[in-house]
C-alpha positions as CSV (number, residue, x, y, z in Angstrom):
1,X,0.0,0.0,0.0
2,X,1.3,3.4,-1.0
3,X,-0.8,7.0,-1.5
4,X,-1.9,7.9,-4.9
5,X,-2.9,11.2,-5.0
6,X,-3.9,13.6,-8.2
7,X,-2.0,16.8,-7.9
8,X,-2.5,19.6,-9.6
9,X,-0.5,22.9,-10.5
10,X,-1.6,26.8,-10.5
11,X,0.4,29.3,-12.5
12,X,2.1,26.1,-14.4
13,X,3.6,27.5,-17.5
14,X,6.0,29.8,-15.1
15,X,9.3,29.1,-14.0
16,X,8.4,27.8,-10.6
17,X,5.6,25.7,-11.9
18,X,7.7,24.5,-14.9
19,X,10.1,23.3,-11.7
20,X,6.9,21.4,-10.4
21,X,6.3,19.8,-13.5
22,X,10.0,18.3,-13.8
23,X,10.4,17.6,-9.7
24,X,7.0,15.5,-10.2
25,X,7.9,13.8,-13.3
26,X,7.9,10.0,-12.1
27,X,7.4,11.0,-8.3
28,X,5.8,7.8,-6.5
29,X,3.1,9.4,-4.8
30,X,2.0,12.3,-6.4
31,X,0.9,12.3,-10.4
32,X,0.0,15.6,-12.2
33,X,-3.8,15.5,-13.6
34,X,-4.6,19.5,-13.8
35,X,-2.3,22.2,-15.3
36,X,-3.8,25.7,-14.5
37,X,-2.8,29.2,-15.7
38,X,-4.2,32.6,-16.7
39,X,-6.8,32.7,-19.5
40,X,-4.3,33.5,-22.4
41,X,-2.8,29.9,-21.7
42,X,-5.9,28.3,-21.3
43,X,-7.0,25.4,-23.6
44,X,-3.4,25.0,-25.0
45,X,-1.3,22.2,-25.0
46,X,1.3,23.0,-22.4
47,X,4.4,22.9,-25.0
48,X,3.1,25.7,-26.6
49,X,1.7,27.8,-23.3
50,X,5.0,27.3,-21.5
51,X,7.8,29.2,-23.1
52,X,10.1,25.7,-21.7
53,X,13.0,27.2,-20.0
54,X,14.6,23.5,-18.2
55,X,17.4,22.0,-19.2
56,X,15.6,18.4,-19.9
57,X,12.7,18.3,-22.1
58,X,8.7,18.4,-21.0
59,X,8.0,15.0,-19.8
60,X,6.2,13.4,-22.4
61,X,2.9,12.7,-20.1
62,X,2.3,16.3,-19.7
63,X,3.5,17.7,-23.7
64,X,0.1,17.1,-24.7
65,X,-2.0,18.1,-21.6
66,X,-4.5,20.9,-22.2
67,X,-3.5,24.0,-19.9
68,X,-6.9,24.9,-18.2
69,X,-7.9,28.1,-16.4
70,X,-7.0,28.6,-12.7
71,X,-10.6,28.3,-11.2
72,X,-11.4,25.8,-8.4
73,X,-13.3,23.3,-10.2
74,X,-9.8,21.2,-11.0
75,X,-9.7,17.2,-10.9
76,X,-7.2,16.8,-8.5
77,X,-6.8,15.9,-4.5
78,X,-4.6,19.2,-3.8
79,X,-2.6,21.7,-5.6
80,X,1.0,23.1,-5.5
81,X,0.8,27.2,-6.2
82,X,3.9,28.4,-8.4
83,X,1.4,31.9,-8.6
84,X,3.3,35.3,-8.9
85,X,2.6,36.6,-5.5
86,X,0.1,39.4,-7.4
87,X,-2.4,37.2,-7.8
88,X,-1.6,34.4,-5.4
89,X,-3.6,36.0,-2.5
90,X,-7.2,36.1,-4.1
91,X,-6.9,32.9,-6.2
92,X,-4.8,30.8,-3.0
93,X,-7.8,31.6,-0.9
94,X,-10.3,30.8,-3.8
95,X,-8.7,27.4,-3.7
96,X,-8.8,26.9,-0.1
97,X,-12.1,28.0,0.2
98,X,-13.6,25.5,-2.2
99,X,-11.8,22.8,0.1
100,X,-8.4,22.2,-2.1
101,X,-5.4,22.0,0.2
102,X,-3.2,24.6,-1.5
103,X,0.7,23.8,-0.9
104,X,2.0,27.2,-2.0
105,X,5.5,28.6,-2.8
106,X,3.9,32.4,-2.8
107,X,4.4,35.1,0.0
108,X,1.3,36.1,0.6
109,X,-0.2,33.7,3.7
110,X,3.8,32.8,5.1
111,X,3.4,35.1,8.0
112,X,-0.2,34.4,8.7
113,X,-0.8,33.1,11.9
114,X,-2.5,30.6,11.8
115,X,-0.9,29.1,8.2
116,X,2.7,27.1,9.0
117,X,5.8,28.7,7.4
118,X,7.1,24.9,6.8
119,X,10.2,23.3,6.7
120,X,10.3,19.3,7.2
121,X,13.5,19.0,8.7
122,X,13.5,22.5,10.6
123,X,9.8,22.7,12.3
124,X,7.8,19.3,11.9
125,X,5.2,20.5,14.4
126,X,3.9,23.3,13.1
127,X,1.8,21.9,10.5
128,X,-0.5,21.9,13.5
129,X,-1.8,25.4,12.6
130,X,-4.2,23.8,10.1
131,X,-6.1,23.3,12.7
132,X,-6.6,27.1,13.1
133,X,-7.5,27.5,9.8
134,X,-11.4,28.2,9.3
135,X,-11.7,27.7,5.4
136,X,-15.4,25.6,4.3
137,X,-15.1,22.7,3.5
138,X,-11.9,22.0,4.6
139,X,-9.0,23.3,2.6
140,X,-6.0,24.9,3.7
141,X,-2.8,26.8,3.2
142,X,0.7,25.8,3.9
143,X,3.7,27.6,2.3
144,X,7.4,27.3,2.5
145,X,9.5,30.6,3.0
146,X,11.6,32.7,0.7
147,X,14.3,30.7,-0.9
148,X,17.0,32.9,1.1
149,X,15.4,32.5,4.0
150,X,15.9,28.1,3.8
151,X,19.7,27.7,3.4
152,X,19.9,30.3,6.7
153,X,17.2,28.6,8.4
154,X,18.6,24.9,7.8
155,X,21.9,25.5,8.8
156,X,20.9,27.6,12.0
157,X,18.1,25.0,13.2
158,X,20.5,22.7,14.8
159,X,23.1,25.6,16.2
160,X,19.5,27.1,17.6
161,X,19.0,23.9,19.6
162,X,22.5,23.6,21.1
163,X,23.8,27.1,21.4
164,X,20.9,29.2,21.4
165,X,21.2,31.9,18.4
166,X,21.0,35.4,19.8
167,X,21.8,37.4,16.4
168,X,22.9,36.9,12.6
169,X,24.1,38.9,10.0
170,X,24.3,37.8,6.5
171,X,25.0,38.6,3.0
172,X,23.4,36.8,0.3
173,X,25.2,36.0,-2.9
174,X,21.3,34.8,-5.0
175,X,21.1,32.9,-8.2
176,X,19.4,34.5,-11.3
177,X,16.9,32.1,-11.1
178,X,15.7,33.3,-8.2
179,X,14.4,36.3,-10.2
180,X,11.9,34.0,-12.6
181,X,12.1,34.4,-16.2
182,X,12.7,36.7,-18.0
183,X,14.4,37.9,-14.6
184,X,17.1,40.2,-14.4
185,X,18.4,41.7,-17.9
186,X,21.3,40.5,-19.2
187,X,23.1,43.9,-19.6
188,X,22.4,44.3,-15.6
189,X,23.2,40.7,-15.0
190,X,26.6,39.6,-16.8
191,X,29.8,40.7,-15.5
192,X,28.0,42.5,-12.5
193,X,27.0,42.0,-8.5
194,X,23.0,44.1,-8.3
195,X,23.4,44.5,-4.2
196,X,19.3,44.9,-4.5
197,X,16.4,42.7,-4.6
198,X,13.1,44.2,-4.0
199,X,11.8,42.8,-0.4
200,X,14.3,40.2,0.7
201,X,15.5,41.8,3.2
202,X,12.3,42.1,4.9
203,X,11.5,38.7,4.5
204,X,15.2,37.2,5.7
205,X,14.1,39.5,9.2
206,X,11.0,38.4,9.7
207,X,10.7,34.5,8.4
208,X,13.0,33.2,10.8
209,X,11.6,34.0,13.9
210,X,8.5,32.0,13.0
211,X,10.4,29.4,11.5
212,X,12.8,29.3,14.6
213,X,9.9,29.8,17.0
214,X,7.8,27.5,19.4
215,X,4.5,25.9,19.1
216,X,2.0,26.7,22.2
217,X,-1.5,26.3,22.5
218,X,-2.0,26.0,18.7
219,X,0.1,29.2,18.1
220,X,3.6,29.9,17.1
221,X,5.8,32.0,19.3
222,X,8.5,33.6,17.1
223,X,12.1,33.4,18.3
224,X,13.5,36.4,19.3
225,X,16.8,35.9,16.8
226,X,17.5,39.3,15.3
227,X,18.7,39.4,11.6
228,X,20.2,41.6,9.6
229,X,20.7,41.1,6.1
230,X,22.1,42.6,2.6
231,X,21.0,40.6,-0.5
232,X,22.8,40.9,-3.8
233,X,22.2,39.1,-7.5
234,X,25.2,37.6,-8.9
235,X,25.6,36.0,-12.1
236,X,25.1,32.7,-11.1
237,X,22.1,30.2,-12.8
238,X,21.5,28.1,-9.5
239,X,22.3,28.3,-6.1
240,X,22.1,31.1,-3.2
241,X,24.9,31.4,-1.3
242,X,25.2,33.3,2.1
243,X,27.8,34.3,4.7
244,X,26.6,34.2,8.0
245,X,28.2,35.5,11.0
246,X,26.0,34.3,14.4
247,X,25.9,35.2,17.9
248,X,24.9,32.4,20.4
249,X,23.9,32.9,23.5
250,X,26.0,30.1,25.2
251,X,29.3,30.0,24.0
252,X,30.3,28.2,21.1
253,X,33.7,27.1,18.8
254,X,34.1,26.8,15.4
255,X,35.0,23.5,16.2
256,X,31.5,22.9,18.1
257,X,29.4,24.3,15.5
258,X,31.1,21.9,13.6
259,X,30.5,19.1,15.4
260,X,26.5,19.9,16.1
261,X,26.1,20.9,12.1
262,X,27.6,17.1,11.0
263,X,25.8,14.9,13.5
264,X,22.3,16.9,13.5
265,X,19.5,14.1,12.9
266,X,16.6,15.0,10.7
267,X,13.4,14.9,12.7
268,X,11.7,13.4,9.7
269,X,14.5,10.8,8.7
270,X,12.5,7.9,9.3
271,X,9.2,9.1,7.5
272,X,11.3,7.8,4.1
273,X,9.3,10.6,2.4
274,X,10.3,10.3,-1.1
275,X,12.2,14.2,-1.7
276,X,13.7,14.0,1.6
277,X,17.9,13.8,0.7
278,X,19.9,11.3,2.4
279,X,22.0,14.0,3.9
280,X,20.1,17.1,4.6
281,X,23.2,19.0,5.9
282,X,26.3,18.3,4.2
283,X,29.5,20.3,6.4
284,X,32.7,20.6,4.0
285,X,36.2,21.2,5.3
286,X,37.9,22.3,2.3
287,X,38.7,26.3,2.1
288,X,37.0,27.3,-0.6
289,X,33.1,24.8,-0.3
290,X,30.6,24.9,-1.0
291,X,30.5,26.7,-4.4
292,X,27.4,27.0,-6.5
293,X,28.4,24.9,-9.5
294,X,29.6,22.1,-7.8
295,X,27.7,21.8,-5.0
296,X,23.8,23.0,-5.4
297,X,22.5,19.8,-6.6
298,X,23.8,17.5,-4.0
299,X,21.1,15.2,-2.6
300,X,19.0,16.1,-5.8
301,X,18.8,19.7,-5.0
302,X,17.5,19.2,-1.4
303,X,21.0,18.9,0.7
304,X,21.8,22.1,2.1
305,X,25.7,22.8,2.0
306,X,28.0,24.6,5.1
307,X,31.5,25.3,5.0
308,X,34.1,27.8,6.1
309,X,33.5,27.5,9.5
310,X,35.5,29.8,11.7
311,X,35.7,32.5,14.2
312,X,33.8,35.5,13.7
313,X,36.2,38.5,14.8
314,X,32.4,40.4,15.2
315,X,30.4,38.0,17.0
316,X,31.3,34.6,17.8
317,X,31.2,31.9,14.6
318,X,30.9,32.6,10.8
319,X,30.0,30.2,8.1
320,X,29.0,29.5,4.7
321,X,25.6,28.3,3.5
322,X,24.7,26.5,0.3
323,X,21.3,26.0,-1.0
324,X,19.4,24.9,-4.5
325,X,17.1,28.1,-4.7
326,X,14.6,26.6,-7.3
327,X,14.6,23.0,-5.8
328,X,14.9,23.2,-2.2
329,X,14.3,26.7,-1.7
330,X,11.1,26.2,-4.2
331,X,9.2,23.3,-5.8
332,X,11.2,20.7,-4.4
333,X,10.6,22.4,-0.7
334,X,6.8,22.6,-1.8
335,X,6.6,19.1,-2.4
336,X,8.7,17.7,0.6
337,X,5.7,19.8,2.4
338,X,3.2,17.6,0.6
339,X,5.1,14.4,1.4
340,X,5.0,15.4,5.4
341,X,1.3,16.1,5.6
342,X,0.7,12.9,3.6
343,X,2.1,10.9,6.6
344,X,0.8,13.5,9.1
345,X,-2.4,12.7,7.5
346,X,-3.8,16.2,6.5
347,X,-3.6,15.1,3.4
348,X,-5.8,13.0,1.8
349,X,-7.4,11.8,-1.4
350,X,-10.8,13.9,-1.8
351,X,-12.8,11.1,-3.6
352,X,-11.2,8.0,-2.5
353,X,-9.1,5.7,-0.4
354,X,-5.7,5.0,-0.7
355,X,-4.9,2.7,-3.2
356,X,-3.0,-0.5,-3.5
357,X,-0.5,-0.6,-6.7
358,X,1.5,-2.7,-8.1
């Protein structure tokens, strides 16, 4: 017996639902049976609504699909949201209303309370807040943060637990396909750092504490870590990077963080949840790791990398932190989401049991 669930996919011809479509080609849960985008797109086969921009081809099973209007009438159990935070908001809700779980990369609900902020391996528990959630029929919302804000968070859960993190500051060095497509103009991009993009500072301030914060009585209680952060576009396809310098508030050595970073167990290892990596923290030693080009795809995207572990001469230990913005820190974050409340059981198939195969 495994879970066979109909999945489909809002704002699918963009670049985060075209990373959907390729994550879930073959996935052994989940199979794609609705493609949804705006009106233009509608009633198209998806090769020619999506302007393709992935390196493989469209999986043959979804070539052919007809692209269908985002309204909540879709054949499917639940549906991943790649939506362009403009229109997220009213057509997320429309969704939920109607009784679709709605597992959504868009800003719009992260910071509401009573929608988790989720990471798997970072806060488990806090896909209790559906609970709160007073949508009819019984949909619901659950997002996973800005794709800055998860290499920070992974690498800082476990020093949080041991050491107690008082204050970071980081610098982010993000990938150009963080911006979407078309994204940042060549003539901006090539040769050249852009040490702006438009609200991410906001959101690497404000994300953590809820990510990093405690579950009591059916609320979350946000940490009181304070972050600052400066976030830069560098001409680099895949991959954020991020130098971190942390404050604990019990004291702490390189060597320690070290040691607490490389033996940190995944709270959801033994779910065997099919985009969970192998390794989700991968510590190198070598002076110049992680790197972008080498290292973002480690554990199929999902592995987040630390190196450069050393004093701080500011505060007390800085680091390194490596992670695949478009997999981990987007659709394949999304979808680990999915996996978890499949075993947590708020998901579940909306006309039907689970299914035996073969």
């Amino acid at each position: 017996m495994k879970p066979s669930f109909k999945v489909g996919i809002l704002g699918a011809t963009g670049a985060v639902g075209q990373k959907f479509v390729e994550l879930l080609d073959g996935h052994p849960w989940f199979t794609i049976t609705a493609l949804a985008a705006s009106e233009r797109s509608a009633g198209k086969p998806y090769r020619e609504a999506a302007r393709w921009i992935g390196a493989r081809p469209i999986p043959d099973a979804i070539a052919d699909m007809a692209v269908v209007e985002a309204t909540p009438d879709l054949d499917c159990d639940f549906v991943f949201s790649g939506l362009d935070a403009s229109v997220a908001g009213s057509l997320e809700r429309q969704f939920a209303e109607a009784g679709y779980p709605v597992i959504s990369n868009a800003r719009n609900y992260r910071m509401d309370e009573t929608v988790p902020l989720l990471i798997p391996e970072v806060n488990p528990d806090h896909t209790a807040l559906i609970e709160r959630q007073q949508w009819p029929q019984g949909g619901f919302i659950v997002t996973n943060p800005n794709c800055s804000t998860v290499g920070l968070v992974c690498a800082l859960r476990p020093l949080h637990d041991a050491f107690g993190v008082a204050q970071v500051q980081v610098t982010t060095l993000q990938a150009l396909s963080g911006a979407g497509y078309p994204g940042v103009a060549s003539l901006d991009a090539l040769g050249n750092v852009v040490p702006y993009i438009g609200g991410e500072e906001d959101k690497l301030a404000t994300e953590p504490r809820k990510l990093l914060g405690t579950l009591s009585d059916g609320r979350v209680v946000p940490s009181d870590i304070v972050v600052s952060a400066q976030c830069t576009r560098v001409p680099v396809l895949e991959g954020h990077l991020e130098c971190v310098s942390v404050q604990f508030e019990q004291p702490a050595t390189p060597a320690q963080v070290r040691e607490v970073l490389t033996s940190f167990r995944s709270p959801i290892a033994a779910l065997n949840l099919p985009t969970a990596p192998e390794r989700f923290l991968q510590v190198f030693d070598e002076p110049d790791f992680p790197q972008p080009r080498r290292h973002s795809e480690l554990g199929g995207g999902m592995t987040v990398a630390v190196g450069r572990i050393r004093p701080c001469e500011v505060l007390d230990v800085k680091f390194v932190v490596l992670s695949h913005n478009t997999i981990r820190g987007a659709a394949g974050g999304a979808i680990l989401n999915a996996e978890l409340l499949v075993q947590q059981g708020y998901l579940t198939q909306r006309d039907a049991a689970t299914v035996a195969t073969v």
